[in-house]
C-alpha positions as CSV (number, residue, x, y, z in Angstrom):
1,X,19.2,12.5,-3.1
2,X,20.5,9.4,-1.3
3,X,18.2,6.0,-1.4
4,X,18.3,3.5,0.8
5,X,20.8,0.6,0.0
6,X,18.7,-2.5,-1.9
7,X,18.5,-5.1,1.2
8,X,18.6,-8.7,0.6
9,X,15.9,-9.1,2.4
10,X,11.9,-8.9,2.8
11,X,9.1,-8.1,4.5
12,X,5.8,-9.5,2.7
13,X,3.0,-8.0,5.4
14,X,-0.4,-9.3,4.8
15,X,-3.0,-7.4,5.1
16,X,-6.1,-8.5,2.8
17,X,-8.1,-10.3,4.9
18,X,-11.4,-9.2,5.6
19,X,-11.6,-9.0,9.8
20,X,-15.3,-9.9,10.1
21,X,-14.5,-11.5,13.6
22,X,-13.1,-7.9,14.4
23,X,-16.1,-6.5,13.3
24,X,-14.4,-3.0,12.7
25,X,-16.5,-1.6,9.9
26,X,-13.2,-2.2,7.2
27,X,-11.0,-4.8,6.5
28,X,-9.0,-5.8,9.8
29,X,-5.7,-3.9,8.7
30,X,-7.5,-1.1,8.4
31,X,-9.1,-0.9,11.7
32,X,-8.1,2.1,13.8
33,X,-5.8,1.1,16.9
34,X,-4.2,4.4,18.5
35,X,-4.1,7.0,16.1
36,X,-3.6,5.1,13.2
37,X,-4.3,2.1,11.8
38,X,-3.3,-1.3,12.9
39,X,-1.6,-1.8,9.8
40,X,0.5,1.5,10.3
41,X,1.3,-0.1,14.1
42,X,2.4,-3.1,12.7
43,X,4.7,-1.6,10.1
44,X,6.2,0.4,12.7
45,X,8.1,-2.7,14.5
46,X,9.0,-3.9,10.5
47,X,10.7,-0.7,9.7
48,X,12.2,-1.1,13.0
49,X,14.0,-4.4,12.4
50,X,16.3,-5.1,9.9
51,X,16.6,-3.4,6.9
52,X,14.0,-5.2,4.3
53,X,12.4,-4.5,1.0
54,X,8.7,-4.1,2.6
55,X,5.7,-5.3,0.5
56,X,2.2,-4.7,1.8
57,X,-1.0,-7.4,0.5
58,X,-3.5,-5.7,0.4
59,X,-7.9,-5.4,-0.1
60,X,-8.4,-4.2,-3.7
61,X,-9.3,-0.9,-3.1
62,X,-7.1,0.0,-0.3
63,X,-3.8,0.4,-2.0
64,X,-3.8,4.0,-1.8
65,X,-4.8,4.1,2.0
66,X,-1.8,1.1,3.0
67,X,0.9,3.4,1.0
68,X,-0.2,5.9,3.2
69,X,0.2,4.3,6.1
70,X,3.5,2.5,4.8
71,X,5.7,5.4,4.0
72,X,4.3,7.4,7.2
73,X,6.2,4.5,8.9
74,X,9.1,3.9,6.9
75,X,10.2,7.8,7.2
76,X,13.4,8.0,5.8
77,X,12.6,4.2,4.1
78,X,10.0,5.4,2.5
79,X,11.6,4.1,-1.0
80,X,11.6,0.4,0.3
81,X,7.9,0.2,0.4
82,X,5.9,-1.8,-2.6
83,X,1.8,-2.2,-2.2
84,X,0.2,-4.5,-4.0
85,X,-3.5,-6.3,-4.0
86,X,-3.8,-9.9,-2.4
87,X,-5.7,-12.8,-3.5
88,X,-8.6,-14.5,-2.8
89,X,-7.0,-16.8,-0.5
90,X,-4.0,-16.1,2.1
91,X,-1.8,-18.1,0.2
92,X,-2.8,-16.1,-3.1
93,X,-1.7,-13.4,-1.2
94,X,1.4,-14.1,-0.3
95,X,2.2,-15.2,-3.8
96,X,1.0,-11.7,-5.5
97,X,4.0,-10.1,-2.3
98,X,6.2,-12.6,-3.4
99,X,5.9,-11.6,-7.0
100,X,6.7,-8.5,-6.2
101,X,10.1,-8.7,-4.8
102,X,13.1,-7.6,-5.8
103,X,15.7,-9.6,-7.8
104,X,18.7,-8.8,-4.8
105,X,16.1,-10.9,-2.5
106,X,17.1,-14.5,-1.0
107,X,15.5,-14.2,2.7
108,X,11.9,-13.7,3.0
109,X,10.1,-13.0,6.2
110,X,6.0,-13.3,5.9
111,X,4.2,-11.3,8.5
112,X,0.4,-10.8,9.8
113,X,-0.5,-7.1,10.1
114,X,-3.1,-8.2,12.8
115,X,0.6,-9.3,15.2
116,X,0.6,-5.2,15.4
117,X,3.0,-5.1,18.3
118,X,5.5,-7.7,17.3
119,X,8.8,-6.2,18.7
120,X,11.7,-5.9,15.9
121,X,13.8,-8.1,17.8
122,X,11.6,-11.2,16.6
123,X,12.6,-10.2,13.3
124,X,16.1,-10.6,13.8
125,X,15.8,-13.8,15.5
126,X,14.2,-15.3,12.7
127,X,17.1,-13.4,9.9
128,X,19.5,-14.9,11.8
129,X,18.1,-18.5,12.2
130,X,17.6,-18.3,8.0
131,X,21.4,-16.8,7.5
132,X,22.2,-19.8,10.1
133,X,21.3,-22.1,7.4
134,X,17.6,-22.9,7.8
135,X,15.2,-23.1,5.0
136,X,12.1,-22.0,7.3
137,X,11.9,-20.7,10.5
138,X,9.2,-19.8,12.6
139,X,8.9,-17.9,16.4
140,X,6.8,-19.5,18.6
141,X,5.9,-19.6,22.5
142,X,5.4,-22.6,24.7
143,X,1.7,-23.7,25.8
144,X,0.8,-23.1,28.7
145,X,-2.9,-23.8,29.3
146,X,-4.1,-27.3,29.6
147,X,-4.9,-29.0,26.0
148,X,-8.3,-31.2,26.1
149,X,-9.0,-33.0,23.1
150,X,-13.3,-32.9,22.6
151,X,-15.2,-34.3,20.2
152,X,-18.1,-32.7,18.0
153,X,-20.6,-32.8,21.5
154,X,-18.2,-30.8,23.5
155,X,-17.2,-34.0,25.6
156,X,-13.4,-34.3,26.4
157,X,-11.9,-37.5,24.6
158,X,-8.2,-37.0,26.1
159,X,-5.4,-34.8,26.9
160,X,-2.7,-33.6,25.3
161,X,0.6,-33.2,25.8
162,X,1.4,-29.7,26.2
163,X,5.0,-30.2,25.8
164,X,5.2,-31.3,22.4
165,X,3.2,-28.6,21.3
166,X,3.9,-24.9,20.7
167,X,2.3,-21.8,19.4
168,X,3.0,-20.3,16.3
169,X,3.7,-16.2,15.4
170,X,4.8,-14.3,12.4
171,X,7.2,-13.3,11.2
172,X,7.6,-16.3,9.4
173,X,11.5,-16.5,7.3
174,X,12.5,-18.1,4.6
175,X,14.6,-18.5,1.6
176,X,13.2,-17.0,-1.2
177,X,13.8,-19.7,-3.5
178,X,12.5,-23.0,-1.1
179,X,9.4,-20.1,-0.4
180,X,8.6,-19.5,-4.1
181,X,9.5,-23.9,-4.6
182,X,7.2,-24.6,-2.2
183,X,3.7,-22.0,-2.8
184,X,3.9,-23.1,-6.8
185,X,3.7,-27.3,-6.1
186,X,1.6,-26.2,-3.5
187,X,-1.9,-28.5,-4.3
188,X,-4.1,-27.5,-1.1
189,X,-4.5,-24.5,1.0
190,X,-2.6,-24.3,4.2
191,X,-3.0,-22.5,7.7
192,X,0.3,-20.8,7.3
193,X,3.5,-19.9,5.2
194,X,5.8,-22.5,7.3
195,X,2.8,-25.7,6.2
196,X,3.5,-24.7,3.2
197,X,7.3,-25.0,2.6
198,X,6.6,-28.5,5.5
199,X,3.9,-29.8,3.0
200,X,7.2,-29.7,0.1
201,X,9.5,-31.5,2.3
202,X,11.5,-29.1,4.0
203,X,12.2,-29.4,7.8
204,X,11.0,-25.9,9.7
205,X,12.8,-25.4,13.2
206,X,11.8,-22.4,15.8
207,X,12.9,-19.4,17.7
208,X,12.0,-17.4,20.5
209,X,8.9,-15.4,19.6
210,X,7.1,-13.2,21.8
211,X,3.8,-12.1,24.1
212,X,3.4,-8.9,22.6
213,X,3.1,-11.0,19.4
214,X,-0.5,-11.6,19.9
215,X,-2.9,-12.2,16.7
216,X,-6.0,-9.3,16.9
217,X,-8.9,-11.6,15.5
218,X,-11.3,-10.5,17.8
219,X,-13.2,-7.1,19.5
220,X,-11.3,-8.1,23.2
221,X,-7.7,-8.4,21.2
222,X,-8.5,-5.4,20.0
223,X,-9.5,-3.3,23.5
224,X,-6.1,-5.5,24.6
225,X,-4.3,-4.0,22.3
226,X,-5.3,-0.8,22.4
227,X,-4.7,-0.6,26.2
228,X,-1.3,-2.0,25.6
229,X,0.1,0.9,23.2
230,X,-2.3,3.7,26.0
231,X,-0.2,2.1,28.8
232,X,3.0,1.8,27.5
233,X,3.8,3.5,24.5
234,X,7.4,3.4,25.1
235,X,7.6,-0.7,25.0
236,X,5.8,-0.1,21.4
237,X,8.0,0.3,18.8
238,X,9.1,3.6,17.8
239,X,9.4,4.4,13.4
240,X,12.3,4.6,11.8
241,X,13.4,8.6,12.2
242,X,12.5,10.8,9.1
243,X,14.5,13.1,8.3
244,X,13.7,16.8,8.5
245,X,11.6,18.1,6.1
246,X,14.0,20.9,5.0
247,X,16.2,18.4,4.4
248,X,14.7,15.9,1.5
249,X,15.1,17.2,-2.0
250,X,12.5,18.8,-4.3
251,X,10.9,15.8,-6.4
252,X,9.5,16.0,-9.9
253,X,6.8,14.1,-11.3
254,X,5.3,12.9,-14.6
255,X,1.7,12.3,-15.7
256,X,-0.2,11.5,-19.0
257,X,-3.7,10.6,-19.9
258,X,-5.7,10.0,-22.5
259,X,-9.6,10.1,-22.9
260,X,-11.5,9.3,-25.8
261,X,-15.0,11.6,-26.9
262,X,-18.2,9.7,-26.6
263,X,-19.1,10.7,-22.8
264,X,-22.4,12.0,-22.0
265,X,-23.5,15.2,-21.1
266,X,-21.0,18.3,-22.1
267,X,-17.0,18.7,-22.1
268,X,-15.2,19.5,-18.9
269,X,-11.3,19.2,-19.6
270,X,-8.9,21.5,-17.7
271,X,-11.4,21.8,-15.0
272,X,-13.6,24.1,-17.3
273,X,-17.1,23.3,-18.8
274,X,-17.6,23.8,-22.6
275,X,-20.9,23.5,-23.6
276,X,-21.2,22.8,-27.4
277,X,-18.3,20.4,-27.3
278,X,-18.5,16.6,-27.2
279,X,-18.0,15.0,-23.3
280,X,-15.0,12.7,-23.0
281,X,-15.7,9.3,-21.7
282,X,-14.3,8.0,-18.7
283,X,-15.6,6.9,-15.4
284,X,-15.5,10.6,-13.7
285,X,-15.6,13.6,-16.1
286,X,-13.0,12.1,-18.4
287,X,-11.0,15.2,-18.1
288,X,-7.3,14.3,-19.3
289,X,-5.7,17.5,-18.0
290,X,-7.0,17.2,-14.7
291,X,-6.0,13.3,-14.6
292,X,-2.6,14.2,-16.1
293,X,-2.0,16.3,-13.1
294,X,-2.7,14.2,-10.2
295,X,-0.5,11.4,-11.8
296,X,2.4,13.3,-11.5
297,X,1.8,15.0,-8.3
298,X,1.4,11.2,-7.4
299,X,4.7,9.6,-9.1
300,X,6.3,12.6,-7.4
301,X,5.8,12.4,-3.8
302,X,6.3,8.4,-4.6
303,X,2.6,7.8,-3.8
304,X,1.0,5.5,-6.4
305,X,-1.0,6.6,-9.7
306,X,-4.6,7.6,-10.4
307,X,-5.7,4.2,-10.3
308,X,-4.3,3.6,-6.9
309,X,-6.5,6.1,-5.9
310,X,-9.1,6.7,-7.6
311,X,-9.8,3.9,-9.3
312,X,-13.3,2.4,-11.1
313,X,-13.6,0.6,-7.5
314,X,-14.0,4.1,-6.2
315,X,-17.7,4.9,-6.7
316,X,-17.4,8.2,-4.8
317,X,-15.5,9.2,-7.5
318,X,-17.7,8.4,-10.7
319,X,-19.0,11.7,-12.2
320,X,-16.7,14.1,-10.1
321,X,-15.0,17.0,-11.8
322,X,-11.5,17.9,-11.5
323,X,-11.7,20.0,-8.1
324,X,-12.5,17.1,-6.5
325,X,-9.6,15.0,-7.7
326,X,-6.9,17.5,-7.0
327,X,-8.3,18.5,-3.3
328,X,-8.1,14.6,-2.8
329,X,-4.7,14.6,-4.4
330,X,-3.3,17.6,-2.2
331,X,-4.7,16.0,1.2
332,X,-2.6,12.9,0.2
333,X,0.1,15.2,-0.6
334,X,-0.2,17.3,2.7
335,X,-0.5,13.9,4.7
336,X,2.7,12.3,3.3
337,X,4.7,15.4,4.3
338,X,4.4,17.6,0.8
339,X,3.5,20.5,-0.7
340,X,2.8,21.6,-4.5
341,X,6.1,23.6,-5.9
342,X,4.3,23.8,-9.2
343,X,2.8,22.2,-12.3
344,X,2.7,22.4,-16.0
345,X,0.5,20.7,-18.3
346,X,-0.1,20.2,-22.0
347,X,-3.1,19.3,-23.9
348,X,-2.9,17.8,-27.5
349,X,-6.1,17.6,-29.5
350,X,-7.9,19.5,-32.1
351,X,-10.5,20.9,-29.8
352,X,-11.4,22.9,-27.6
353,X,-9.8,25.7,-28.6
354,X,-7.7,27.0,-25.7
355,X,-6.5,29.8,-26.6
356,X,-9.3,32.1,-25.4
357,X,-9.8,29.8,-22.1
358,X,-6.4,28.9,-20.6
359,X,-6.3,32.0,-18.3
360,X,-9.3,30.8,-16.6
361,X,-7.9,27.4,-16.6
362,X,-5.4,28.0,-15.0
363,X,-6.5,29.6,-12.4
364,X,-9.2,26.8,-11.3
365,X,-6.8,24.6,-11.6
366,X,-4.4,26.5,-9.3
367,X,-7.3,27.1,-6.8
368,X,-7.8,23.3,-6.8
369,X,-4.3,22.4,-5.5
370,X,-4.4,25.5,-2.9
371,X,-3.3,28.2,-4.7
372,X,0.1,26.8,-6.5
373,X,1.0,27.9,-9.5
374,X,-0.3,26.1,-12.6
375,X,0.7,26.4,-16.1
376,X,-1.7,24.9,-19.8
377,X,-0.5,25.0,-22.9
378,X,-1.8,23.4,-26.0
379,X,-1.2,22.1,-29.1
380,X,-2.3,20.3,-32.4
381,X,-0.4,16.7,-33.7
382,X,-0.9,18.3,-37.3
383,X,-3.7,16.1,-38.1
384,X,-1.3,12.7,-36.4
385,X,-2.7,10.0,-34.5
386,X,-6.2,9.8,-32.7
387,X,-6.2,13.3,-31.5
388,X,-5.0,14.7,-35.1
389,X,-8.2,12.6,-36.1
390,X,-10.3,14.2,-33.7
391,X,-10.8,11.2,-31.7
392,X,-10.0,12.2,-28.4
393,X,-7.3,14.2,-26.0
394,X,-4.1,13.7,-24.2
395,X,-2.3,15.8,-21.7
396,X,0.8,15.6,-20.6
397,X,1.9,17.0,-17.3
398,X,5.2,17.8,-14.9
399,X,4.8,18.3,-11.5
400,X,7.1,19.6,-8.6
401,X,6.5,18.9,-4.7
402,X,8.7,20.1,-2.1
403,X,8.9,19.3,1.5
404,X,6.5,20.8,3.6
């Protein structure tokens, strides 16, 4: 399998703000705009641009949903895409993207998901303006309405001179050192990126940015939007082309988990209840095998772990038994362009006994993930380590997934 080549540059797109101008029922990114969200939309025109190591900001709790959306766009990218959880601030959240860059990085672009329809030619503007020699650089468009200055009864005080003013758009470029310089002296919180790096001294010129570049804040920016992309999808930029399924390359996965006894209620492990046998704890069923296998269905279609999606923020998930984790893991599977090949698991621990049960295990566990085939075996640690002492169980699984 080829990967893409490292870039030396990246994308930070942030996407943890809450939208309750929008007033879209989930956080603003997150908010449908055609068929998708607006953060897929957006990440269309930054796949479209120049290459760039893309990392998403987002709402704890929505990592799994944005990685969605983020390798749907990427395509044959897919492998340049890092999702992490903002702050509680905008400048907290550009610092957790920042953090997550990689080392081959010096020119770092900061872009709103709400700009949706940014064309990738703003991108390149401001690349080149940073590989010109600029520590920041920011698009912009002129003013064109006429500026009043009011005071705090509405009444107008003066005007203002339109011509030394200018509207500012994202993407927003710098270099990654004067960036990271600039958000760690930073001693206040700042409108945006470029106030921030201006605030430490550093002189921030402008490009060209563009109409389409609007900000969706509100309910009309959103109906504007929308009738943009239903009028003229072709001006809307297009992803980066996947390659065909039969094309990409079989991946393999890996998965372990551990869950200690001390739940309520009886055992369920392997998808299986066993009365008489002490419930693991754990904030569903505890049931290791089960876990095991959607981890490494996850690591292999390069979609996050457990906790990305199914995390203790996750309350739909507390209590649930392993059917409903690995129908949730498949539909993630099916929606990234993926299918089950097969999966093998192990269980250590001293009990249950599987011998008598693995069979049946087996096969609810295949019927789970649609009917693929699914392997349990077992052992003891001969009396080694917490499960030797009874203490718990850990499983161990491989996955395989295959294009769809």
């Amino acid at each position: 399998m080829t990967l893409t080549p490292v870039p030396r540059v990246a994308v930070v797109v942030v996407a943890a703000g809450s939208g309750t101008r929008l007033r879209g029922g989930a956080p603003k990114a997150f908010v449908g705009l055609d068929a998708r969200s607006i953060l897929h939309r957006s990440l269309l025109g930054v796949f479209a641009g120049p290459s760039a190591q893309v990392v998403v900001v987002v709402p704890e709790g929505y990592e799994g949903d944005a990685l969605t959306d983020a390798r749907d766009a990427a395509g044959a990218a897919a492998d340049l895409v890092t999702v992490v959880t903002g702050g509680a601030t905008r400048q907290e959240s550009v610092a957790a993207g920042i953090s997550a860059l990689w080392a081959d990085v010096d020119v770092v672009l900061v872009h709103d998901a709400a700009r949706a329809l940014t064309p990738p030619e703003v991108f390149e503007r401001v690349v080149a303006a940073v590989d010109a020699g600029a520590d920041a650089v920011i698009p912009t468009l002129p003013v064109v309405d006429t500026i009043k200055r009011v005071d705090d009864a509405g009444r107008v005080v003066a005007g203002v001179d339109r011509s030394e003013l200018a509207a500012a758009q994202t993407p927003q470029g710098f270099r990654r050192a004067v960036l990271e310089a600039a958000l760690a002296e930073a001693a206040a919180d700042h409108t945006d990126d470029a106030a921030v790096v201006a605030a430490a001294g550093h002189t921030v010129i402008t490009v060209a940015g563009d109409a389409a570049a609007f900000k969706i804040t509100t309910a009309p920016d959103l109906e504007r939007a929308r009738a943009i992309v239903q009028a003229a999808p072709e001006a809307s930029p297009a992803p980066a082309p996947a390659p065909a399924p039969a094309h990409r390359a079989p991946r393999v996965g890996i998965g372990t988990d551990v869950h200690g006894f001390g739940g309520e209620g009886t055992l369920w492990l392997a998808g299986l209840e066993w009365p008489g046998e002490q419930a693991l704890s754990g904030h569903s069923d505890g049931d290791a095998v089960a876990h095991a296998i959607v981890d490494a269905l996850l690591a292999a279609a390069g979609l996050g772990d457990i906790g990305t999606h199914f995390g203790t923020d996750r309350p739909e998930f507390a209590g649930v038994h392993a059917e409903a984790f690995l129908a949730h893991t498949l539909r993630l599977l099916r929606e990234a362009g993926w299918a089950v090949g097969n999966v093998s698991v192990q269980v250590q621990a001293n009990r249950p006994r599987f011998a008598a049960r693995r069979v049946e295990a087996e096969r609810v566990l295949s019927a789970a993930l649609g009917g693929a085939a699914v392997s349990v075996s077992a052992t003891t640690t001969d009396g080694l380590g917490f499960t030797g002492r009874s203490e718990g169980v850990a499983a161990f699984a491989t996955a395989l997934v295959v294009p769809a």
